[in-house]
N, C-alpha and C positions, 0 to 999 in steps of 0.2 A: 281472820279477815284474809280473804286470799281474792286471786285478779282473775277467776274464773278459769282456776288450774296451767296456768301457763307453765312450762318446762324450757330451762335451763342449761342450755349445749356450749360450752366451752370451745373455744375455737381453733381450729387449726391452723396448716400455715397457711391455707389461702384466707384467713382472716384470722392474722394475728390480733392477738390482743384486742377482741371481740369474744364477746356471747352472744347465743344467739336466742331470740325469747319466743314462744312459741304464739303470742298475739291471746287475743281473745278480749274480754268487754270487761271494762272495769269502773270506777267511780270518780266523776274528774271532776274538779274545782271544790270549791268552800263554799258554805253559808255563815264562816265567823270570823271570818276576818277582811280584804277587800275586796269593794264591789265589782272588782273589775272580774274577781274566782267564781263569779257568782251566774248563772244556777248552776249549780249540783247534775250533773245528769250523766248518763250512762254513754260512755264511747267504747269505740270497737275498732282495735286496729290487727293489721295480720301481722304475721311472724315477719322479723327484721334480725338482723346484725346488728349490735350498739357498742362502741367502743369502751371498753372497760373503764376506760378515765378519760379527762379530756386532755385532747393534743399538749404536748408538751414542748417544752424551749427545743430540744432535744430533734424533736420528730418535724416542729416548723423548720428547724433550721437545716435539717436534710434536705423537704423541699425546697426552698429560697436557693440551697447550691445545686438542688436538680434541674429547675427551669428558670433560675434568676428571677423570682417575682421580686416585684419592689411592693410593697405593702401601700394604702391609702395612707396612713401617715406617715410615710416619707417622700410623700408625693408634694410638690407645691402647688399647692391648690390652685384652682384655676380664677379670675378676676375676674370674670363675668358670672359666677356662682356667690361671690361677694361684694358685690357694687360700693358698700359701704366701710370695707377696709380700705384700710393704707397697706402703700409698698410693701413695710416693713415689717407687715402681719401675711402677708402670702408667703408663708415660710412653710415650710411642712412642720407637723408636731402632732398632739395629740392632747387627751385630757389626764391629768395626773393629781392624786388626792393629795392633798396638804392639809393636816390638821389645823387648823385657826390657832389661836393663842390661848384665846379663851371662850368661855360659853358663846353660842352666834346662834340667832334664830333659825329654825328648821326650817322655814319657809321657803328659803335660797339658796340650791345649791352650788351657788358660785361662791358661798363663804368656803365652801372646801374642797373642791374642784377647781384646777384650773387648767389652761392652755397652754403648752409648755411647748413651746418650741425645740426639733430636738429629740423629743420623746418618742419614741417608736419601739418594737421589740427587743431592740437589741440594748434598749436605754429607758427601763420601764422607767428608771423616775426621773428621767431626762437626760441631756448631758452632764458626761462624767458616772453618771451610774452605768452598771453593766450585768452580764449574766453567769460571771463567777457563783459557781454555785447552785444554779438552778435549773441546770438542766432538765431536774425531772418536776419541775414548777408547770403548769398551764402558762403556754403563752401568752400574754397579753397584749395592748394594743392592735389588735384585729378588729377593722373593720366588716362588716356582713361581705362583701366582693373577697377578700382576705382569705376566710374560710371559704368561701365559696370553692376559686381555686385548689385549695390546697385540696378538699376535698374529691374536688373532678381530679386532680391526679391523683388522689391515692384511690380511685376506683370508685369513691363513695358520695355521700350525701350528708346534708346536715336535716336533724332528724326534724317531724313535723314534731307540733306542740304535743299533738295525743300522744307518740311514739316518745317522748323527751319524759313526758312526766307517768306513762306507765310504768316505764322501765325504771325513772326514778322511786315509783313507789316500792317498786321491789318484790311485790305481793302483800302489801297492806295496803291492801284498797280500803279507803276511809279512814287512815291514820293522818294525824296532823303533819308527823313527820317520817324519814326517808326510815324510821329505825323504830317508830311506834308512837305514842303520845306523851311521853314524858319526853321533855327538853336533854337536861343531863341525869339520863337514870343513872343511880345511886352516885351521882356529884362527878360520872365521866362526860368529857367532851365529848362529843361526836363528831364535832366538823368546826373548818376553820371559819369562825362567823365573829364577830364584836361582842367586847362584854366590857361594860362601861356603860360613860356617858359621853356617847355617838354625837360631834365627832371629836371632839378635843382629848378627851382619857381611852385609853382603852385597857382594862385592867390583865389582856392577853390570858386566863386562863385557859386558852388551849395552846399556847406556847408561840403565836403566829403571828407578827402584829402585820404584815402583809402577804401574799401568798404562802402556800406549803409547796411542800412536795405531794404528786398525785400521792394518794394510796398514806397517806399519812396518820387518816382517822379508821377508821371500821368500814368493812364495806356493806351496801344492801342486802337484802334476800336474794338478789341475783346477782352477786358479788361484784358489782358496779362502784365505785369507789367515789368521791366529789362530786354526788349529785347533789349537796345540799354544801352551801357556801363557798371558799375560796374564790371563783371564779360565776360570774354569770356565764351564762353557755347560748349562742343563736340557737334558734331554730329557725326553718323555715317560710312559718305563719306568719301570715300578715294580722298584726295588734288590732282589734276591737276592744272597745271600750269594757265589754261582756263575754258569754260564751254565746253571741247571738245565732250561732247553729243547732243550739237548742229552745232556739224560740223566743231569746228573751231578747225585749224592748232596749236598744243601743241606752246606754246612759252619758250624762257627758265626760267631757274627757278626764283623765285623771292624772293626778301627778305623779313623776317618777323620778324616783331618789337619785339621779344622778344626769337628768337631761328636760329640759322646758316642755311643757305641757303640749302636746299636737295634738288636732283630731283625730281620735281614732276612725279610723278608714283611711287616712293618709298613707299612700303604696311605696312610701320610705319608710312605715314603719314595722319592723319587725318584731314576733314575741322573743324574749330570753326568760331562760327560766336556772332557777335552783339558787338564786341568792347569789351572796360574794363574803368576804372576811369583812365589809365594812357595812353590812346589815346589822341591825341591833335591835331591841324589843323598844328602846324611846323611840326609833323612826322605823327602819325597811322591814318589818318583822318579816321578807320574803323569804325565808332559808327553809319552803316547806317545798314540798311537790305541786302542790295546787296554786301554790304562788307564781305572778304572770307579772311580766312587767314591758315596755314599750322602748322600741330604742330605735332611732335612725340610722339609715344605713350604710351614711358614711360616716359615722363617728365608731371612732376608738376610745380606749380606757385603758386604764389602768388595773381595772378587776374585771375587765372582758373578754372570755375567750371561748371557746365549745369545740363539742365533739361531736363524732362521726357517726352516720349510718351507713348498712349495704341492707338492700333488698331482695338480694337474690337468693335462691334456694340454696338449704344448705347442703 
């Protein structure tokens, strides 16, 4: 299975820690698993730069002391975007996972999700936590304006969906995952994703009960590293319910593992792709390529962050 010969350029210094992939037409979405991957149909994008791994604690926090960004979740929200809060909730913060106690219906993700005043990069799991240690961790708490910025300074782009999940495939076009179709060939991890019963246990067999380190697991056929788990990653695109640019009839909206159900076409929502550590096979089974998921645009998390593109010639 290959992506219609695409070639592989390692990047120099005007695009560090970038590859660069030669484009061409390859096989995008699922017919087996959600409706939202669904049809199957052939895309075609051109040669792009894509950041090896995604942005790190490291790399965000170069820029924050290059331009002083303040991030949306250290922002206090504004009270005409909330009518229906109190004072005492216009605080800045963000969403941060909290396992339950015990078994909680899948139905609501507010049993392990919550709003944590406080929480922002520098405090993934609120106050009092910090980033001893993680420098080379994906940044989290990034809202979609968040990366935005960071990326117009560093020269670049955050990738469209086609570009996001080419490159995630690696050159297995039509494989389930980033590395082939077996989940753990012969019983190896591949990526930092949940193994358990999501969300209360997580039995950690790949060592990670919340982020890693980029570059932790194995990397793609185009030596791309955390396209599948740890971290959700923005992209560009605006979220449909389908891949309605190849024809197909919108379906209704669908739900997503870590934020309320919107209509798809709503122009706050954006796709993420490649999963996170707290995807699992009882709920988010998304830790494939072809896995799409919907996310507004000024929410942060806790397993949200993404990388980079450049278009330019190499």
């Amino acid at each position: 299975m290959t992506s219609g010969g695409s070639s592989v350029t390692m990047a120099g210094t005007r695009h560090k820690h970038m590859v660069w992939l030669d484009g061409g037409e390859f096989q995008m979405g699922s017919e087996d698993f959600y409706a939202e991957e669904r049809p199957v149909h052939r895309a075609h994008v051109e040669g792009f730069w894509i950041d090896v791994h995604p942005v790190t604690v490291a790399e965000f926090r170069r820029f924050v002391k290059a331009t002083g960004h303040v991030t949306v979740a250290e922002t206090t929200p504004d009270a005409a975007d909330f009518p229906d809060a109190d004072d005492d909730q216009l605080v800045p913060g963000s969403l941060v996972f909290t396992p339950p106690p015990h078994r909680v219906s899948l139905d609501d993700f507010r049993a392990w999700w919550s709003w944590m005043p406080g929480a922002q990069w520098r405090h993934p799991e609120g106050p009092g936590s910090t980033l001893h240690g993680r420098d080379l961790h994906p940044v989290t708490h990034v809202a979609y304006a968040d990366a935005l910025a960071y990326a117009a300074w560093a020269g670049k782009a955050l990738p469209t969906e086609a570009e996001w999940e080419f490159a995630a495939r690696g050159g297995l076009d039509g494989a389930v995952f980033s590395w082939g179709d077996e989940f753990a060939p012969r019983g190896r991890m591949m990526a930092n994703t949940w193994q358990g019963d999501f969300p209360v246990h997580n039995d950690l067999l790949d060592g990670y009960e919340r982020t890693s380190p980029v570059g932790a697991f194995p990397p793609n056929g185009y030596g791309l590293v955390d396209t599948t788990g740890n971290v959700w990653e923005w992209t560009c695109e605006q979220f449909t319910s389908s891949h309605a640019a190849a024809g197909q009839v919108e379906q209704p909206p669908v739900a997503s593992c870590c934020s309320p159900t919107v209509p798809a076409g709503d122009p706050t929502l954006k796709v993420i792709k490649g999963g996170s550590h707290l995807c699992a096979p009882n709920y988010c089974l998304r830790y494939r390529p072809a896995a799409r998921q919907s996310q507004t645009v000024d929410t942060s998390t806790s397993h949200l962050g993404f990388r980079c593109v450049a278009r330019s010639e190499r």
